[in-house]
C-alpha positions in Angstrom: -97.8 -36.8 289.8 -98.1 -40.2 289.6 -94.9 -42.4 289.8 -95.7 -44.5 287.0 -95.8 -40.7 284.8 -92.7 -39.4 286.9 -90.8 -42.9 285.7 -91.8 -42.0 281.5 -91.0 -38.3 281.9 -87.4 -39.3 283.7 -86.8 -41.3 281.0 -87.7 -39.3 278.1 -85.8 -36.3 279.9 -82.5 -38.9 280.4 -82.5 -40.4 276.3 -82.6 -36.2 275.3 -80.0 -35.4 277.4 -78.3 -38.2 276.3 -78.5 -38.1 272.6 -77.9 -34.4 272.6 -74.8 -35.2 274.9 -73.9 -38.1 272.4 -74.2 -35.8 269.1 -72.3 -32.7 270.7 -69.2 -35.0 271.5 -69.4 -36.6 268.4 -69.1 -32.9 266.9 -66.2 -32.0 269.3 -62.8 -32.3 268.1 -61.1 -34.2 265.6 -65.4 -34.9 264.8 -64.6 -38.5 263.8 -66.5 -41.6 265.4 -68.2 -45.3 265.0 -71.4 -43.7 265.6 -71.2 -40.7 263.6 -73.0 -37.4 264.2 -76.5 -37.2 264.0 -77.9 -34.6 261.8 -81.5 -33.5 260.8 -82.8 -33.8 257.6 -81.2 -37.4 258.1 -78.1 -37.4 257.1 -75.6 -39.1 259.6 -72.0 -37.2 259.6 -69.4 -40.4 259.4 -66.4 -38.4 258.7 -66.2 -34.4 259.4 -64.1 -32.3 257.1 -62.5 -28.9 256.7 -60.9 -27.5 253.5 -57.9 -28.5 255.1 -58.0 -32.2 255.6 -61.1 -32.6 252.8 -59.4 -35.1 250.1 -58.2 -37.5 253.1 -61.2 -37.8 255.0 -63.1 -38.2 251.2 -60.2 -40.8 250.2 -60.9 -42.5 253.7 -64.7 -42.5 253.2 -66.4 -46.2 252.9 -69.2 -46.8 250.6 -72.4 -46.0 252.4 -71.0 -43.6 254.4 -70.9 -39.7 254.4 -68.6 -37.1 255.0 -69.5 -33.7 256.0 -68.2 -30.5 255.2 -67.6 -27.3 257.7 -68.1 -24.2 256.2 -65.0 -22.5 254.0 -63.8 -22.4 250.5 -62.5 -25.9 249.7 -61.2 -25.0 246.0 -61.5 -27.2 243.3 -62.4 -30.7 244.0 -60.7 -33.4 241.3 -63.5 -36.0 242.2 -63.4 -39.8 244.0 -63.9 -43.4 242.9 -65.9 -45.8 245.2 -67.8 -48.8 245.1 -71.3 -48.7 245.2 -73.7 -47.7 247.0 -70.8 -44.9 246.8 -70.5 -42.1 248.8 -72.1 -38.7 250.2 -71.1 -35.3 250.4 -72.8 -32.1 252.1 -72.6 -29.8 255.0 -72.0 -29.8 258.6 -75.5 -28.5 260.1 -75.5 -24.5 258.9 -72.4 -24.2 256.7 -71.7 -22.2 254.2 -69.4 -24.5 251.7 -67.4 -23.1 248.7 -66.5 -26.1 246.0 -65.8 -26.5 243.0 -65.9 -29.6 240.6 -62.4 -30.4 238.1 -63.3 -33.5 237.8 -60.3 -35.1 236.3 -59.5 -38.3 238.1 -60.1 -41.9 236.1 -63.4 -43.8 236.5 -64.6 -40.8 238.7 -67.8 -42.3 240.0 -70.1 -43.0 242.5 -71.1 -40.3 244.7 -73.3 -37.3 245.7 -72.9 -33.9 246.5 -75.5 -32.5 248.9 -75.6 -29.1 249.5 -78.4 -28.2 252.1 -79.1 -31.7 253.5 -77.7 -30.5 257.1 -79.2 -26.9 256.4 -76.1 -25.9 254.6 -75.5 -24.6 251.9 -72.5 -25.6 249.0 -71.9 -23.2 245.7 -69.0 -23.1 243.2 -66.3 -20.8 242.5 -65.9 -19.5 239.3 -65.1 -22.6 237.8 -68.2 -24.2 238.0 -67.8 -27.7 236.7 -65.4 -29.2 234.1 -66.2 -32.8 233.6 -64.5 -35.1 230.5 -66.0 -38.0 229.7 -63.7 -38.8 226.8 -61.1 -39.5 229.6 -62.5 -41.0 232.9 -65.8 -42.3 231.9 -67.6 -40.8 234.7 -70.7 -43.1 236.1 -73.2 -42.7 239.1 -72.9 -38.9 240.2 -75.8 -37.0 241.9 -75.0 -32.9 242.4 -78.4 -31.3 244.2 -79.0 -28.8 246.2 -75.9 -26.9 244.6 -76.1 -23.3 243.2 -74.1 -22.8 240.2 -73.7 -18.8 239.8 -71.6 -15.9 238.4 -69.6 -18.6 236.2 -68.6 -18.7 232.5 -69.7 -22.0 232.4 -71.3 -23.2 235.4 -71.5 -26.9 233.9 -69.3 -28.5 231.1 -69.7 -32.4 230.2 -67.6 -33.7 226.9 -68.7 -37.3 225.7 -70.7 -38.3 228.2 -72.1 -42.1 227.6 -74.8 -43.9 229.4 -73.3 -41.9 232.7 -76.1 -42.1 235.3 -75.2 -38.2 236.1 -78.1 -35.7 237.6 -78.4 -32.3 238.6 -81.3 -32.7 240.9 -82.7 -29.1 242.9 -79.7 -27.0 242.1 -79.6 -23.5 240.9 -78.2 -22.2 237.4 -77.9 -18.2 237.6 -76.7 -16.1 234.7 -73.9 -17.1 232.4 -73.2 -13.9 230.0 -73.1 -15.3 226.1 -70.7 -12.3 225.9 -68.1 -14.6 227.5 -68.7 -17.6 226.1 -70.8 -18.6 228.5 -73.6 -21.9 228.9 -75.2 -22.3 232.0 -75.6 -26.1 231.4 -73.0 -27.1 228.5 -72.9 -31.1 227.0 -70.3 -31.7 224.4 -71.3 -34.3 221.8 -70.8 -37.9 223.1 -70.8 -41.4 220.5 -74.1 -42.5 219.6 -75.6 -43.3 222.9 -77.3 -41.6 225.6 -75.3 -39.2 227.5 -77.5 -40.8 230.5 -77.4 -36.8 232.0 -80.6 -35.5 233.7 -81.4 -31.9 234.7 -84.5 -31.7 237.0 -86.6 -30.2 239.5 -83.6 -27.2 238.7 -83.9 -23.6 238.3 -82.5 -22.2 234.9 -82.2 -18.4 235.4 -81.1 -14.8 233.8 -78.7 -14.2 232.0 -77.9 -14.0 228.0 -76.0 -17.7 227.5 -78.0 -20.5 226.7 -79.8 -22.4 229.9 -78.8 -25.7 228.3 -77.0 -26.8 225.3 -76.6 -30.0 224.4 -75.3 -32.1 221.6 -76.4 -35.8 223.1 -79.6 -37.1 223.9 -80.5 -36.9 227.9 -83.8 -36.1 230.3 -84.8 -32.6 230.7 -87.7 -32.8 233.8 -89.6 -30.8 235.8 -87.4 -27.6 235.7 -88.0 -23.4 236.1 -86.7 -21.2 232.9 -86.9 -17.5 234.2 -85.7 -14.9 232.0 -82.9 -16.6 230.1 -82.1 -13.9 226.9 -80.1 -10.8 225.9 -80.6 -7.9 228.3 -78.9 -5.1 226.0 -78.9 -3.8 222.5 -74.9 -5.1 222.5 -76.1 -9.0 223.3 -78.8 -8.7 220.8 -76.3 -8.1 218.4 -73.7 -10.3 219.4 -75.8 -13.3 220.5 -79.0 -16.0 220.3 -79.9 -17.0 223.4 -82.1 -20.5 223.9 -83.7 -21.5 227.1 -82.5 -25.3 225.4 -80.9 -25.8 222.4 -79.5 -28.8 220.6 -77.0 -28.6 218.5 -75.7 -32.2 216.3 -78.0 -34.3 217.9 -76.4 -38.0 218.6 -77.4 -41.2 221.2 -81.6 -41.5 220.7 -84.1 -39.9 222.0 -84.2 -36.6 224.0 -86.8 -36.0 226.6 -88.6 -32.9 227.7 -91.1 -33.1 229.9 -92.7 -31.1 233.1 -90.7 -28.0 232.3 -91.8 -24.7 232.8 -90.4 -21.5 230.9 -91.5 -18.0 231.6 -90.2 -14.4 229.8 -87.2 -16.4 228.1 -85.9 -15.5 224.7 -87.3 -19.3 223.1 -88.2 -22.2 224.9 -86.6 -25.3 222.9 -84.2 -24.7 220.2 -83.1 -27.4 217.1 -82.4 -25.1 214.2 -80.1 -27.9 212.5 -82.0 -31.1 212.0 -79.7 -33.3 213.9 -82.1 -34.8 215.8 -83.5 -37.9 214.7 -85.4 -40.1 215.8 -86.8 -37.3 217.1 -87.3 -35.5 221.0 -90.3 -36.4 222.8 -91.6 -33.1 224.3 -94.3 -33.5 226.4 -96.3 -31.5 229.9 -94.5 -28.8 229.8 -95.5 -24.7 229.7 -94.6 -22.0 227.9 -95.6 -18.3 229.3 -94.3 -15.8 226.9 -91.0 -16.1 224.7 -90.1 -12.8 224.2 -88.4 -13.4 221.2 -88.9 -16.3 219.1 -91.3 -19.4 218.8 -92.2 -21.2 221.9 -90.6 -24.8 220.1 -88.2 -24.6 217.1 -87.8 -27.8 215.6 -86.1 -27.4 212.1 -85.8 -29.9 210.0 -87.7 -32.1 212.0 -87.5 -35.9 212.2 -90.4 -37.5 213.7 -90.6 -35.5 217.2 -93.4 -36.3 219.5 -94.9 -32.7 221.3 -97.9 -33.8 223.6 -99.8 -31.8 226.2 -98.1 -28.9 226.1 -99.6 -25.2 227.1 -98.0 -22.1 225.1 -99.2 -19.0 226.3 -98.1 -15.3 224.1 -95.3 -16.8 222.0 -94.2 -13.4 220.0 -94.0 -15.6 217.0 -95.2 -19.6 216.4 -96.0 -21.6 219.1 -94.2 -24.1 216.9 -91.8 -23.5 214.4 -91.3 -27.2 212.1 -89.9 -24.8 209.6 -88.0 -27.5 206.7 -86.4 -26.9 202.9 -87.5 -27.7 199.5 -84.9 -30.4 199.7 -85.2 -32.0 203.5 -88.3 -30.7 205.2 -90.0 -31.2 208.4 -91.5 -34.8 208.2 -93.2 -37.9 210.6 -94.1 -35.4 213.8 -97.1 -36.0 216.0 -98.5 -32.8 217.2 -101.6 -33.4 219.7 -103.8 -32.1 222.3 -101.8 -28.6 223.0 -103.1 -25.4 224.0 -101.3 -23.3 221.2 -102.7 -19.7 222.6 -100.8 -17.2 220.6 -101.5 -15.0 217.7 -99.7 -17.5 214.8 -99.9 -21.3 216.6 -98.2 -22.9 213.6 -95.1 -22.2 211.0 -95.3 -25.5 208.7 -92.9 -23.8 206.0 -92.4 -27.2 204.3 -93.2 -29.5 207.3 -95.6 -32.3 206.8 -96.3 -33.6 210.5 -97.4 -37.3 210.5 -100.4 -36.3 212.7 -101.6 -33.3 213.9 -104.9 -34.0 216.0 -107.1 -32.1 219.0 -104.8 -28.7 219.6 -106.9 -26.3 221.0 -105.9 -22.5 219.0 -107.0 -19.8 219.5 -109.0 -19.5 216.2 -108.7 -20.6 212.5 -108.1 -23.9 213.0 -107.3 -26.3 210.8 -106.9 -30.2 210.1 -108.4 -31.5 213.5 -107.3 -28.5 215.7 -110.4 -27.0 217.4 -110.9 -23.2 218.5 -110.7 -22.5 222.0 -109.6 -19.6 224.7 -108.6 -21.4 227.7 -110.2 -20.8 231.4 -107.2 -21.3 233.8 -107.3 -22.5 237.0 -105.2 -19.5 238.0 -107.5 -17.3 236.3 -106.3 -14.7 233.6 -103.4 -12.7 234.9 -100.0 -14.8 233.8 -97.5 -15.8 234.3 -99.6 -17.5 237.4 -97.2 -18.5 240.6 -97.4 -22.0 240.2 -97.2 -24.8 237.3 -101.0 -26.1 238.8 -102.2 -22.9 238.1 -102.0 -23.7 234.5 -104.5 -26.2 234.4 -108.4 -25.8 232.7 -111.1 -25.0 234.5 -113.9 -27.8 234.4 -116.0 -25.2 232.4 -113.1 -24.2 230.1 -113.1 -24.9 226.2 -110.7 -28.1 225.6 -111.6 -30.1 228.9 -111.8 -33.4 228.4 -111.1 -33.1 224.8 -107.6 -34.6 223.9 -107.0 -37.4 222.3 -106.4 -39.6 224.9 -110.4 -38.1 227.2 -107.9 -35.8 229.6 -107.8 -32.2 229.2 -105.8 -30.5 226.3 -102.8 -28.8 227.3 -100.2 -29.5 230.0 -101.8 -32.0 232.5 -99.5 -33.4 234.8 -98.9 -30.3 237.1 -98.1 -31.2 240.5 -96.8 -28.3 242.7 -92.8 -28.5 242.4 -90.2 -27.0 244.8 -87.4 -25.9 242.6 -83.9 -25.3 242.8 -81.9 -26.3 246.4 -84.0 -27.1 248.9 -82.9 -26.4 252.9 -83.6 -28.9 255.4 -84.0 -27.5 259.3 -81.6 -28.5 262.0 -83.2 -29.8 264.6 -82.0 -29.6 268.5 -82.6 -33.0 269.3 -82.7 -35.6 266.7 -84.4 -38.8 266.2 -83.1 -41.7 265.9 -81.2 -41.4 269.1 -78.1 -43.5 269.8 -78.2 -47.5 270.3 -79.1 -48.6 273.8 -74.9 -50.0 274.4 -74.4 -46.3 273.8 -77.2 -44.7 276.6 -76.0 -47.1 279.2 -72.7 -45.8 278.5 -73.8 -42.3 278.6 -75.4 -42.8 282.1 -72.3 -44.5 283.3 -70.6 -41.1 282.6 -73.2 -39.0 284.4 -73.8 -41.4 287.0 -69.9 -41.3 288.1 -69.7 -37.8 287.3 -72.8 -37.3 290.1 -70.9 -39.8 292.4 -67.1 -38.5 292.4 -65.8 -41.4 290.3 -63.4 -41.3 287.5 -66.4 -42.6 284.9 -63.7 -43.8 282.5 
């Protein structure tokens, strides 16, 4: 070997040992240094906590830095105030983190809440969350990678207002309708956005609503599995929606890039109370058992684009109105509506209604058409891109706008929390001050000397 390639693979062997030597005594007791632990997935460990010692080392937390959590059951949290950039919360690499969120304190407000950025994992008691923004105005709060399950309510928000809050990646899992229970629950705010977001989320079982909401807010890019009643006794007692709004207030609504599959409905306004209107647009709908794919009673100029609807037992869209306020000023254009009845206009007069593809009789400037998937015939298909038209399929290239009819925009999506791996060594190693400090210590520990 040459000494030249015995000199480079000395040194790369030395900065290893060091920076593994650096992040396993910055992970040794009392876990609190300048340096901080490094972590894969790229979060850096400022402050370590345990369930015991949790609300100090969060109260000593600076903005920018995070503080990271070793597995237990840390109760219910009440929440934190910092400046911006604020805060971050998640795991210490591989823990299991219980936590729940009582948010009470005033002006809670910028943070995050992590749970798998280490390759941990964080989920909540039976609480779930209770937030009140009547009270303490909440602004500037991220929860992702956090799996909400077995909860009456895994997520309540009253009065939200222009709030800057998401749930980004987490997991919603069965709230029972028996009990009261919402999966995703937002009281009725003034009129102004509630500023919440739900994406890239999975929305799953269970006979309680997915998400109810009485304030405008961004519904993106999520997975509805199998939300409705399971028994005789909740089909009695309940009506489940995937969504439903309920006293619509704060502007528009958006609903875009979801994907529902075997759920009771897909998107539920039965009351009216939702002017000016939701834009719903992108998304899929693979089989509501139950009801029509979109209910918008009552309507007041909603905008549903590009959207696929796939065995809907009854309409694909439902703008059923009255004598006395009906359905008026929506745009319905370039949908797939492939179901037995695509339309229920009981006194609805849409403001346009242009290039939907149905599967036959159609009217106005609807074309006939059975779509040729890119997933091919046997639904529901695996993956949102499997929904897309074939080049040879009926309705390609024939919306309004020269794209395909139908959902469009249907980029493979990872949903619900996402783990990171925890790497041995991990780059970026520690500053050079910090290496020459490291080979003091092994250089006096070789030599006899004290090294300190």
């Amino acid at each position: 070997m040459s000494r030249r390639l015995l000199t480079l693979t000395t040194l790369t062997l030395f900065v290893a040992v060091c920076g593994a030597l650096l992040v396993a005594r910055e992970g040794g007791a009392g876990g609190q240094s300048l340096l901080g632990t490094l972590s894969a997935g790229g979060a850096r460990c400022n402050l370590d906590a345990t369930p015991s010692n949790f609300k100090q080392r969060v109260a000593a937390a600076s903005p920018g830095q995070t503080v990271c959590l070793a597995g237990g059951n840390y109760g219910n949290w009440s929440g934190t105030s910092k400046a911006s950039p604020g805060i971050t919360i998640t795991t210490r690499p591989g823990a299991a983190v219980r936590l729940g969120f009582q948010f009470s304190l005033a002006n809670t407000q910028n943070f995050t809440v992590d749970g798998s950025a280490n390759g941990g994992s964080i989920s909540t008691p039976n609480e779930g969350m209770q937030l009140s923004g009547n009270t303490n105005t909440p602004r500037n709060i991220t929860i992702q990678n956090v799996s909400f399950s077995g909860n009456e309510i895994d997520v309540d928000i009253d009065g939200p207002t222009n709030s800057n809050i998401t749930f980004n990646h987490d997991l919603f899992d069965g709230s029972d309708c028996l009990g009261g229970g919402i999966d995703i629950h937002i009281e009725y705010s003034p009129n102004a956005p509630s500023g919440v977001t739900v994406e890239n989320s999975i929305i799953e079982n269970g006979s309680s609503d997915g998400i109810q909401s009485g304030a405008a807010m961004k519904i993106v890019n999520n997975y509805f599995y199998k939300v409705i009643e399971s028994n005789r006794s909740e089909l009695s007692q309940c009506h489940t929606d995937a969504i439903q709004f309920v006293g619509m207030t704060g502007g528009q609504t958006t609903i875009e890039g979801n994907w529902f599959v075997d759920t009771a409905d897909g998107i539920g306004s039965w009351n009216g109370d939702n002017a000016p209107g939701y834009l719903i647009e992108n998304n899929v709908f693979d089989h509501q058992v139950e009801e029509s794919a979109i209910v918008l009673h009552l309507d007041k100029g909603s905008r549903v684009i590009h959207n696929t609807c796939i065995d809907a037992s009854d309409a694909c869209i439902d703008l059923t109105g009255t004598s006395y306020q009906p359905s008026v000023g929506t745009v319905i254009k370039d949908n797939i509506f492939d179901a037995r009845y695509p339309y229920d206009l009981t006194y609805a007069d849409p403001a346009r209604r242009i290039d939907n593809m149905v599967r036959a009789r159609a009217g106005d400037s609807d074309f006939d058409g059975i779509p040729r998937f890119v997933g091919g015939t046997n639904v529901p298909f695996t993956s949102r891109a499997d929904y897309l038209l074939t080049s040879r399929s009926p309705g390609h290239n024939r919306a309004d706008d020269g794209t395909d009819v139908g959902a469009v925009s249907l980029n493979r999506i990872a949903y619900g929390p996402q783990a990171s791996e925890v790497n041995p060594f991990v780059w970026p190693f520690p500053p050079v001050a910090d290496l020459q400090t490291c080979l003091a210590s092994i250089w006096c520990q070789q030599s006899g000397g004290s090294g300190q």
